[in-house]
C-alpha positions in Angstrom: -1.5 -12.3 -18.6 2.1 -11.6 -19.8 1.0 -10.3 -22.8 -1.6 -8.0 -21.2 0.8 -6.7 -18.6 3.5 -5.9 -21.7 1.4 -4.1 -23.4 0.4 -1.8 -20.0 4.1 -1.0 -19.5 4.5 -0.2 -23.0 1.6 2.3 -23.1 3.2 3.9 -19.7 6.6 3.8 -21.3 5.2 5.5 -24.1 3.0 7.8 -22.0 6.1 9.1 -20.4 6.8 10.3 -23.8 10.3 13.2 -24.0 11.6 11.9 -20.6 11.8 8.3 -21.7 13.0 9.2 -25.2 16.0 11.5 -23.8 17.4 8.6 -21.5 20.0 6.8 -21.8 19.6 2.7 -23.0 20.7 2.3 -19.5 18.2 3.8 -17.8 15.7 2.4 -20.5 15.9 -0.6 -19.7 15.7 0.4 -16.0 12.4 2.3 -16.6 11.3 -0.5 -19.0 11.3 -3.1 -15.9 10.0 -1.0 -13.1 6.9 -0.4 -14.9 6.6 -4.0 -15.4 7.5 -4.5 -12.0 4.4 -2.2 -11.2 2.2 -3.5 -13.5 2.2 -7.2 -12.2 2.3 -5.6 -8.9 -0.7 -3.6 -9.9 -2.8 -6.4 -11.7 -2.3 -9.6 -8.9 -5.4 -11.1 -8.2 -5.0 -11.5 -4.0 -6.5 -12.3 -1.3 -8.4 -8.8 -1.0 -10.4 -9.9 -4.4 -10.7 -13.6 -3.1 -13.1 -11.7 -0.5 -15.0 -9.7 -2.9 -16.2 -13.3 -4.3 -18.2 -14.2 -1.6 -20.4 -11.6 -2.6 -21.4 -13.3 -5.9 -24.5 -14.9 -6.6 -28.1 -13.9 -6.7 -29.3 -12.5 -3.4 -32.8 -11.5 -1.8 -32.8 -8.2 0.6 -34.6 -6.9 3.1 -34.3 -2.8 3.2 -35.1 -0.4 6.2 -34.9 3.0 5.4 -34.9 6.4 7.3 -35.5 9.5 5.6 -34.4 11.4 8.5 -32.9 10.6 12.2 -36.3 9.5 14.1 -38.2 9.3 11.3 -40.5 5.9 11.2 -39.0 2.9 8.8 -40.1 2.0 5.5 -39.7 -1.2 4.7 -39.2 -2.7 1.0 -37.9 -5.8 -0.7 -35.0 -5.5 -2.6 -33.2 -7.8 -4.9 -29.2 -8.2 -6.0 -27.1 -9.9 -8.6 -23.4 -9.9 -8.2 -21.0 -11.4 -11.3 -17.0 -11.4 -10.9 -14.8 -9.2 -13.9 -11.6 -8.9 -15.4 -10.6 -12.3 -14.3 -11.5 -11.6 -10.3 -10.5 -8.0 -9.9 -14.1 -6.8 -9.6 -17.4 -7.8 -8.7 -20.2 -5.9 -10.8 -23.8 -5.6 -8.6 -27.2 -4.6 -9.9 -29.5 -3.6 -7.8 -33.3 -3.7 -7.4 -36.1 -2.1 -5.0 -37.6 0.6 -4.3 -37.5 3.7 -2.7 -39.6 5.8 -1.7 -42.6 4.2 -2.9 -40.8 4.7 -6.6 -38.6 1.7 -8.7 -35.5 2.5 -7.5 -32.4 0.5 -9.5 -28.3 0.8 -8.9 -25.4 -0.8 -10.2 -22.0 -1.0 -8.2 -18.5 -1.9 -9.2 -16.3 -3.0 -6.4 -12.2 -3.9 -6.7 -9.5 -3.8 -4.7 -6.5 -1.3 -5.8 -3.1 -3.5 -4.6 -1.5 0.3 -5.0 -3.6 2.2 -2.8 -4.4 -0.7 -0.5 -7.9 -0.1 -0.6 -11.0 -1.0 -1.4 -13.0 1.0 -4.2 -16.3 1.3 -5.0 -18.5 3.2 -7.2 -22.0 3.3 -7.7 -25.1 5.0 -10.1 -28.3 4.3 -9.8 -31.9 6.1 -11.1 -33.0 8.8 -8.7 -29.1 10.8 -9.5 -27.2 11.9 -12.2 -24.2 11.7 -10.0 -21.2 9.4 -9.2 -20.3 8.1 -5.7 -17.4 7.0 -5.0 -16.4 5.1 -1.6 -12.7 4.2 -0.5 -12.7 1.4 2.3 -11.2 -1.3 4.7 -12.1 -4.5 5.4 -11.8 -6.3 9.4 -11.1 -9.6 9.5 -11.7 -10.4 13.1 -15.0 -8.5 12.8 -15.7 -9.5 9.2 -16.7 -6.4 8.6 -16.5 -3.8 5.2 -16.4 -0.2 6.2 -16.5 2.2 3.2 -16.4 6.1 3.4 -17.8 8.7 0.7 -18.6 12.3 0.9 -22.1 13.5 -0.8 -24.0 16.5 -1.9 -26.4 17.0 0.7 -29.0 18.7 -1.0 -28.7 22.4 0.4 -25.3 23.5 -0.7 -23.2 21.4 1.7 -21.3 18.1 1.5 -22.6 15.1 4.0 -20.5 12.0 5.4 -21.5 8.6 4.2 -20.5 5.5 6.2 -21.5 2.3 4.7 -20.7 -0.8 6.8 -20.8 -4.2 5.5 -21.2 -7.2 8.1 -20.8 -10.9 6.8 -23.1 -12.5 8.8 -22.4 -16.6 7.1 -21.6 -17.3 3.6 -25.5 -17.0 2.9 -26.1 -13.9 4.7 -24.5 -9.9 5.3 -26.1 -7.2 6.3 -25.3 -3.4 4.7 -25.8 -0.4 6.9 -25.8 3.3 5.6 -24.9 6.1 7.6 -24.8 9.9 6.9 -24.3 13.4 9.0 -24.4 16.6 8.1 -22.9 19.9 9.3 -26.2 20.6 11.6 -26.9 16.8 12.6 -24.7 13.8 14.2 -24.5 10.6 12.6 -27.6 8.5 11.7 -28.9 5.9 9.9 -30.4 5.8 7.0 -30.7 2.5 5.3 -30.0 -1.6 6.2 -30.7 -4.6 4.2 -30.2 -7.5 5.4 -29.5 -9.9 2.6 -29.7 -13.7 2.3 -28.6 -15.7 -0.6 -31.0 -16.9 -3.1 -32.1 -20.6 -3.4 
């Protein structure tokens, strides 16, 4: 750990390039330990990722999707595996089901940035060629992940995306997906409800 987070503050030492090389040994050294200072900051392993654990492990879903508000459900099976990275910082999911009658697969890296004091996700999956990216909160009293994004909505515009994770037990959350756009209110467009698998 040491090692690793020396070799970070050098690279930002170096990084910093004329303005480090024009100070003083004074202020060197100064520099020199508040980017170590950040760095250990930066890299803790917390609480935050201690919740992101829970979510690993095999898992079998349930999806409801909407293609629209009022449209009728479609219903699919879906399945998840979910491994823990870079000694805790991040949980790695990949996904399986279907959608719209067509394989549909995703993958989804989820950490928690101690310097932004957020959550962060992103996510790819088969039917884009695009990258989404969600910033979130998590509520302990509620146990309960809420993640916001902002997505191409097709015609031209930008759409809202609310994703909202419940932790129903250790063996069960639910995700829901909601989405407006300019001309519509908020709706829902997707649930699973997933239970661990035995």
């Amino acid at each position: 750990m040491r090692k690793t987070v020396l070799f970070l503050s050098v690279a930002l030492i170096v990084a910093a390039g004329v303005g480090f090389a024009q100070a003083k040994p004074a202020q060197q050294q100064d520099m020199q330990k508040a980017m170590q200072d950040y760095m250990m900051k930066a890299a803790a392993v917390t609480e935050n990722h201690a919740l992101l654990a829970q979510f690993v492990g095999k898992w079998t879903g349930t999806a409801t999707t909407w293609q629209m508000a009022g449209a009728q459900p479609e219903k699919s099976a879906a399945t998840s595996e979910v491994t823990s990275i870079m000694g805790g910082r991040f949980i790695v999911e990949k996904f399986t089901g279907t959608m719209m009658n067509m394989p549909f697969e995703g993958m989804r890296v989820v950490g928690y940035d101690n310097m932004q004091k957020k959550f962060m996700t992103f996510w790819i999956d088969n039917n884009s060629t695009a990258f989404f990216m969600f910033t979130g909160t998590y509520d302990a009293a509620k146990k309960t992940f809420t993640d916001l994004s902002k997505w191409a909505d097709g015609m031209g515009g930008m759409m809202d995306v609310r994703m909202v994770t419940r932790i129903v037990s250790p063996d069960e959350h639910i995700e829901e997906m909601y989405m407006s756009i300019a001309v519509a209110k908020e709706y829902k467009g997707m649930e699973i409800d997933y239970k661990r698998a035995k």
